[in-house]
N, C-alpha and C positions, 0 to 999 in steps of 0.2 A: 700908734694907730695908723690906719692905712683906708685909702675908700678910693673904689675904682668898678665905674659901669653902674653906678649904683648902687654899693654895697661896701661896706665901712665894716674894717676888720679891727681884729686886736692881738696883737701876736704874743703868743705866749712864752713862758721860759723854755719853753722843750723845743720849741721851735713850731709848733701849731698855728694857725687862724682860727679867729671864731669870727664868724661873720656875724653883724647884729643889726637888728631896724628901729629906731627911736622916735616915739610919737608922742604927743600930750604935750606940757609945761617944759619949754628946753631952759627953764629956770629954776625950777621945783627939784624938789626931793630927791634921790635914783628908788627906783624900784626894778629890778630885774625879771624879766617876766621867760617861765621855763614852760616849754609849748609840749600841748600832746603829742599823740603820737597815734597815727601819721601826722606831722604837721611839721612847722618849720617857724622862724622869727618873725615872717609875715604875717602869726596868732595875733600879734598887737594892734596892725588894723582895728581886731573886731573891739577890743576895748579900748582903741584911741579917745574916744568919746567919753569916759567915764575917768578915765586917765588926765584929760584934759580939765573938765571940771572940777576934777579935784586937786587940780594943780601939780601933777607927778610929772615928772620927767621917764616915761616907763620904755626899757629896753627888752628887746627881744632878741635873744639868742639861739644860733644854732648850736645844737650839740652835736657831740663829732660823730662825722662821716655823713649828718645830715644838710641839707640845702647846700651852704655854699662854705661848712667847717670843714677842718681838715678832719681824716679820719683819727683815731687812737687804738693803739692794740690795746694797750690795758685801760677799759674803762673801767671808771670805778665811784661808788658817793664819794665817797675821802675827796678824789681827784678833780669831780667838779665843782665840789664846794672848794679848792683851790684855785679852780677857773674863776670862778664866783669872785672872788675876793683877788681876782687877778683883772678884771673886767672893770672890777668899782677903784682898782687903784689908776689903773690905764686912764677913766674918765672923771680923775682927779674928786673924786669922792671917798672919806674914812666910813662916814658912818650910810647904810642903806638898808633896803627890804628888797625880797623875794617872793615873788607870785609865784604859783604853778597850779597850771589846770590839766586834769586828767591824767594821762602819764604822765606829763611836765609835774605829776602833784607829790609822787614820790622824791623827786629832788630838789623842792623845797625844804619836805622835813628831814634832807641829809644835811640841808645846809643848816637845818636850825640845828641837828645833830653835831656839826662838826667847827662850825664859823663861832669864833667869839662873840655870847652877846653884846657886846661894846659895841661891835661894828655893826653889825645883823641885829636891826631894831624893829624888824617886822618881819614876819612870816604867815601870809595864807597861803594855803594849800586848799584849791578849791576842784571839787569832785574829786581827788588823789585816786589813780589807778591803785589800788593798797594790795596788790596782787599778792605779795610775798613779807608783808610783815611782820609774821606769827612762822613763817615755815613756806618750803617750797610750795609755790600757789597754793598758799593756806584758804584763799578766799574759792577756791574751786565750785563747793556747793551753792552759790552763788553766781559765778558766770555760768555755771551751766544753762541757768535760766535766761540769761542774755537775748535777745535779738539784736545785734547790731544794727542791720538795715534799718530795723522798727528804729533805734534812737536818733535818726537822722531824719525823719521824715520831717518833722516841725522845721527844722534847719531849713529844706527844700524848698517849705512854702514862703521862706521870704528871698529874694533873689538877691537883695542885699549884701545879707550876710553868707548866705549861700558862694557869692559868688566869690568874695572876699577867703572866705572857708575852703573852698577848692583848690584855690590859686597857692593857700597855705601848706594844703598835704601835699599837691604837687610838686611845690619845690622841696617836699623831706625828698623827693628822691631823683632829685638833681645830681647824682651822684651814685645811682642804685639805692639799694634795699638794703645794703649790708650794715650801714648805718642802726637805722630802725631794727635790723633783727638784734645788733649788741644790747641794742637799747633795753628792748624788750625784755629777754635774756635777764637782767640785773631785776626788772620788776617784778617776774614771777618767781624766782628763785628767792631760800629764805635771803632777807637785807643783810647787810653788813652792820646796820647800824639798829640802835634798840630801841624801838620808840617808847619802851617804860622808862628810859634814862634821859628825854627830852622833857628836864623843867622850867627851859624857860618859855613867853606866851607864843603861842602855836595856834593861830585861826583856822578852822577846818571848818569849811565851806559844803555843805551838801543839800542835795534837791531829794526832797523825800522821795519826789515819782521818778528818780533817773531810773531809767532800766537800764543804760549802759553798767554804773556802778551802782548797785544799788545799797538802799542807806547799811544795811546792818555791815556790813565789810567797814565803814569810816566809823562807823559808831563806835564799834571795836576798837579801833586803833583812836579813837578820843578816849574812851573810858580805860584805857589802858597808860594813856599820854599824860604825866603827873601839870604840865604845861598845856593842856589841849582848853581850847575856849570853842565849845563845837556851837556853830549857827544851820541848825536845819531851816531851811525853806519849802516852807507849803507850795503844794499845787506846779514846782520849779523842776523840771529835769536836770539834762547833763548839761546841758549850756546857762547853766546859771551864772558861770561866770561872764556872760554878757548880760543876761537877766537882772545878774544882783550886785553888776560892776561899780553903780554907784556905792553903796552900802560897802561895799571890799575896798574900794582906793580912800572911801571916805575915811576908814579907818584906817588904813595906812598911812594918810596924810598926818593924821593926829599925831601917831606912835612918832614917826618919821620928826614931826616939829617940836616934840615933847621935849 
């Protein structure tokens, strides 16, 4: 591990960087937390606070070519649920969990796809961009109806989180775009990995009123997921995972000290 200017890396077998930011309990549990998109490892700000009451030690990563990772030609699930398990060995941890909200949601369920459960003792996946899990952008007839802008407006009205949220997408592209477009790229095309073959437990997190994602795309990929433990929330958008961060690390903490 390496940290310089503010910012703590961990270098990989290929010879990579992954830059990460760590908030909450630096005595608790690991939980790795996999950030949307546009966004970057500074996502954990916005759940430091829910991270800390429940005692997690929660890390945020960049994935490559975003904020301050090195780029990868072949990205892939396989490879970052490698990263994954390359990250929890660097910070002298066997056993841990994985968050992931919104695009960060599909590379949670690669790591519960790919990581042994021995090690990988917790997985939500909360709002999961599920873009491409049934087939290339299988979920289409659903983002059509999308407003972007509209899912962000509640965001705006707190300057809080707003502001904290800003500072996150900007640094995705600390580095350009090209990042973010690989990124993307793997979520809307059909997965690599089969979500009916993920039996072990798999928290999927959703806000009935997201309009970013909205619920029938996760519901699918729960009712299909022989492992899926689905928690809708009333009246909750796309940022439930601040909304509902107690309720998500509380349960991670459980699993985690089980």
């Amino acid at each position: 591990m390496a940290a310089d200017a503010g910012v703590a890396h961990i270098a990989t077998a290929d010879g990579r960087r992954l830059a990460y930011l760590q908030v909450g309990d630096p005595d608790g549990p690991l939980v790795i937390h996999n950030h949307g998109g546009p966004s970057s490892r500074l996502e954990v700000r916005l759940l430091e606070g829910s991270a800390t009451r429940n005692g997690i030690r929660l890390i945020g990563v960049d994935r490559p070519g975003m904020g301050q990772s090195s780029p990868q030609k072949a990205q892939s699930y396989s490879g970052w649920a490698d990263d994954l398990v390359a990250i929890a060995d660097a910070l002298g941890f066997r056993e841990f969990g994985v968050t992931g909200w919104s695009e960060g949601g599909p590379w949670a369920l690669a790591a519960a796809a790919y990581i042994d459960p021995d090690r990988l003792r917790h997985v939500s996946s909360i709002a999961p961009g599920s873009y491409g899990a049934f087939g290339d952008n299988s979920a289409a007839q659903y983002l059509s109806k999308i407003d972007a802008l509209g899912g962000t407006l509640a965001l705006i009205q707190r300057p809080d989180i707003g502001t904290a949220f800003g500072e996150s997408v900007a640094e995705c592209f600390a580095h350009g775009s090209d990042g973010l477009v690989r990124d993307a790229e793997l979520l809307y095309r059909h997965w690599a990995f089969d979500v009916a073959k993920i039996e072990r437990p798999v928290h999927l997190w959703q806000g009935l009123d997201d309009k970013l994602v909205p619920d029938p795309i996760n519901k699918a990929v729960a009712d299909a997921m022989p492992g899926a433990i689905w928690h809708p929330v009333e009246e909750a958008g796309h940022f439930i995972a601040v909304g509902a961060g107690d309720d998500i690390f509380a349960i991670a903490a459980e699993e985690l000290r089980a």
